[in-house]
C-alpha positions in Angstrom: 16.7 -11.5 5.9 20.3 -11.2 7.0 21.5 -14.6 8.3 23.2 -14.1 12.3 26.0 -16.4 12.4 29.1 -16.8 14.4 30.3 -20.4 14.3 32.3 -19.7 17.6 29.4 -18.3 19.3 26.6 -21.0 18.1 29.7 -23.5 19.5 29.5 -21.6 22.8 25.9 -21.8 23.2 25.3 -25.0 22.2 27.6 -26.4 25.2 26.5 -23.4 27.6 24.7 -25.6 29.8 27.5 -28.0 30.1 29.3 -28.6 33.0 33.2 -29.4 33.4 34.3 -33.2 34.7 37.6 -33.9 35.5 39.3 -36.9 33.7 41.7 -38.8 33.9 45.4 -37.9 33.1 47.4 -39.6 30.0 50.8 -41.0 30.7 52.8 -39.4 27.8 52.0 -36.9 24.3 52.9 -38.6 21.0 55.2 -36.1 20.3 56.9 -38.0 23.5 56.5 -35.1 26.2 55.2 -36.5 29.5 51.6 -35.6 30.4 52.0 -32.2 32.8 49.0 -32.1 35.4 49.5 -28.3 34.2 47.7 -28.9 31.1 43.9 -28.5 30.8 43.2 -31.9 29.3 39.8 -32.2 27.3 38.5 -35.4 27.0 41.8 -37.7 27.5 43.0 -37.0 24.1 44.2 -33.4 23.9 46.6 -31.4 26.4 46.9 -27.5 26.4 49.6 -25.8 27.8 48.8 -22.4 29.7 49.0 -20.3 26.9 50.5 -16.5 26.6 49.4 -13.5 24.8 47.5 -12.5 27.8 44.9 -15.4 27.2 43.3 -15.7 30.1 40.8 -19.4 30.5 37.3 -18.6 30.9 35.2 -22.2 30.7 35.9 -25.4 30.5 33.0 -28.1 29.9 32.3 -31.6 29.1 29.2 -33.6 28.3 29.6 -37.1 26.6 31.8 -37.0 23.5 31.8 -33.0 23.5 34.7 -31.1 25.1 35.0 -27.3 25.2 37.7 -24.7 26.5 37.3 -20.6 25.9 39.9 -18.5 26.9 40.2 -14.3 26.4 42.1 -11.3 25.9 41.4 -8.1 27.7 38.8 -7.1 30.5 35.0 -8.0 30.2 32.9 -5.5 28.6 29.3 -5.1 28.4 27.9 -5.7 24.9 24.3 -6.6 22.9 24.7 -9.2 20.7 23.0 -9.3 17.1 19.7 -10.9 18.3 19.5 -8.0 21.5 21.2 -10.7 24.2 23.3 -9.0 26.8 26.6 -10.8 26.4 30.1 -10.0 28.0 32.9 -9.2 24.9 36.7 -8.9 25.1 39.2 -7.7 23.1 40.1 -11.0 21.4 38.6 -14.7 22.5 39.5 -18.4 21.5 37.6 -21.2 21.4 38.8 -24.7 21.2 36.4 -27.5 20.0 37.3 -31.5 20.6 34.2 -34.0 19.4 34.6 -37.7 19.8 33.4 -39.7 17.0 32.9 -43.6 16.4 36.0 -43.5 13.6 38.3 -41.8 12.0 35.8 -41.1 8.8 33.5 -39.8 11.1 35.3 -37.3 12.9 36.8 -36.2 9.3 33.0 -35.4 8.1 32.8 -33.1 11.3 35.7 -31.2 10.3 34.2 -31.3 6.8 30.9 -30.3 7.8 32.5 -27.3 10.1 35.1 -26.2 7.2 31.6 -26.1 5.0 29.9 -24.0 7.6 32.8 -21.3 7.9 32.9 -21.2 4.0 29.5 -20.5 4.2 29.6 -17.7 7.1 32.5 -16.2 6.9 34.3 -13.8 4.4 37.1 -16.4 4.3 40.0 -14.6 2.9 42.8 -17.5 3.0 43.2 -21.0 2.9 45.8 -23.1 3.7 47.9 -26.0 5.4 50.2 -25.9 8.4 51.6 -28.1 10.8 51.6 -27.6 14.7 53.9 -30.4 17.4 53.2 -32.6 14.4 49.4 -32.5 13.9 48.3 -31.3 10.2 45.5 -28.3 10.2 43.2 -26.9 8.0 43.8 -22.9 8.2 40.9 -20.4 7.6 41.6 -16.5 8.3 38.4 -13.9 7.6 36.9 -11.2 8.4 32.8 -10.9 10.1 30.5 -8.7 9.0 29.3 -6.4 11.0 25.7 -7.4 11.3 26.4 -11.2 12.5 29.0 -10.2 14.8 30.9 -7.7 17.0 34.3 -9.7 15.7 36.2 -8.0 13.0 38.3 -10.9 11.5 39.8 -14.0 13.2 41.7 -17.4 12.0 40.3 -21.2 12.6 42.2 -24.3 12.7 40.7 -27.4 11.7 42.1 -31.0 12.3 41.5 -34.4 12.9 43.5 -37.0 15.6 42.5 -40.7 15.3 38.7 -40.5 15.5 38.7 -37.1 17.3 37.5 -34.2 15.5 39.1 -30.4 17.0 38.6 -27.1 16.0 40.3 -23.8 17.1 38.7 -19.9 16.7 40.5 -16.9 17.6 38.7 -14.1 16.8 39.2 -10.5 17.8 37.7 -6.5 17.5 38.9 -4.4 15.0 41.1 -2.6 17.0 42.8 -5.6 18.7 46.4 -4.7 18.0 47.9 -8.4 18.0 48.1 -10.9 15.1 45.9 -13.6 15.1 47.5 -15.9 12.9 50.6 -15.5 15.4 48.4 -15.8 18.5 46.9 -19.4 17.2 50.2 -20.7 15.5 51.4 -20.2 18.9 49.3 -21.5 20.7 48.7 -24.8 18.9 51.9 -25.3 18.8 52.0 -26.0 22.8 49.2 -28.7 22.3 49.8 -32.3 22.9 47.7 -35.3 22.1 47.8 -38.4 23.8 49.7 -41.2 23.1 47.5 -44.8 22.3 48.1 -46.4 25.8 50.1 -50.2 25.1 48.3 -53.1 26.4 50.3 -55.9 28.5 
């Protein structure tokens, strides 16, 4: 039997029943930019400017050291997911994942854990290293098979800030005409992370 997997959609699930809490507001980014009010700000640590593209937010939720954010491209459509659910699909969707662990190590054995799971899943057709507002990732672009998801390919960042672990989907349909390399690149790049508040 076929194993139905979408890492992005088991993320979505798992937190469905979340709900969003406000929090409170850093002072400043490390990469010194002061902390806009703008920004949707998941769990004090990790700032995201509105993003373009046509990405349009969708959820936000919070529950103890979890922190979720979806945003979309395109209008809602009707679709059946691979297990018969009626689901809503767009053109393109990202996800962006921010788990608070006790240290550093910890939150690096997440991302470990997660990069082993898209290895696993995915048709991972390129690996590789890049850099966004100063904050190293681990870069995954694939392609889904068509039996474990209505996705044709997408990209996922992976990344670890003091003992925060974040990942970052974008996936899209096959006939999504934008790049999604370009569309994450871009929008990582408008992410800020919080500055260690001085004491005194």
């Amino acid at each position: 039997m076929k194993k139905r997997f979408s890492l992005m959609l088991i993320l979505c699930l798992t937190l469905a029943c979340f709900t969003g809490c406000g929090v409170k507001t850093p002072a400043r980014a490390v990469d010194g930019a002061a902390w806009s009010k703008d920004w949707i700000t998941l769990g004090y640590t990790l700032g995201v400017e509105t993003p373009g593209h046509g990405l349009t937010l969708r959820d936000d939720k919070a529950v103890q050291d979890m922190y979720y954010a979806a945003w979309s491209i395109g209008e809602a459509q009707p679709s059946t997911n691979a297990d018969g659910q009626e689901t809503t699909l767009y053109d393109a969707q990202l996800v962006l994942l921010l788990e608070e662990a006790k240290t550093a190590e910890s939150a690096q054995a997440s991302v470990d854990e997660w990069l082993d799971l898209a290895a696993d899943h995915y048709a991972v057709t390129g690996t590789e290293q890049r850099t966004y507002n100063g904050q190293n990732f681990t870069v995954l672009s694939y392609t889904f098979s068509s039996d474990t998801s209505p996705f044709a390919r997408g990209v996922s960042a992976f990344t670890v800030f003091d003992h925060w672990a974040i990942s970052a989907e974008f996936a899209c349909l096959d006939d999504f005409d934008g790049d999604p390399g370009e569309i994450l690149t871009d929008f990582l790049s408008h992410c800020h992370y919080a500055a260690p508040e001085k004491n005194g």
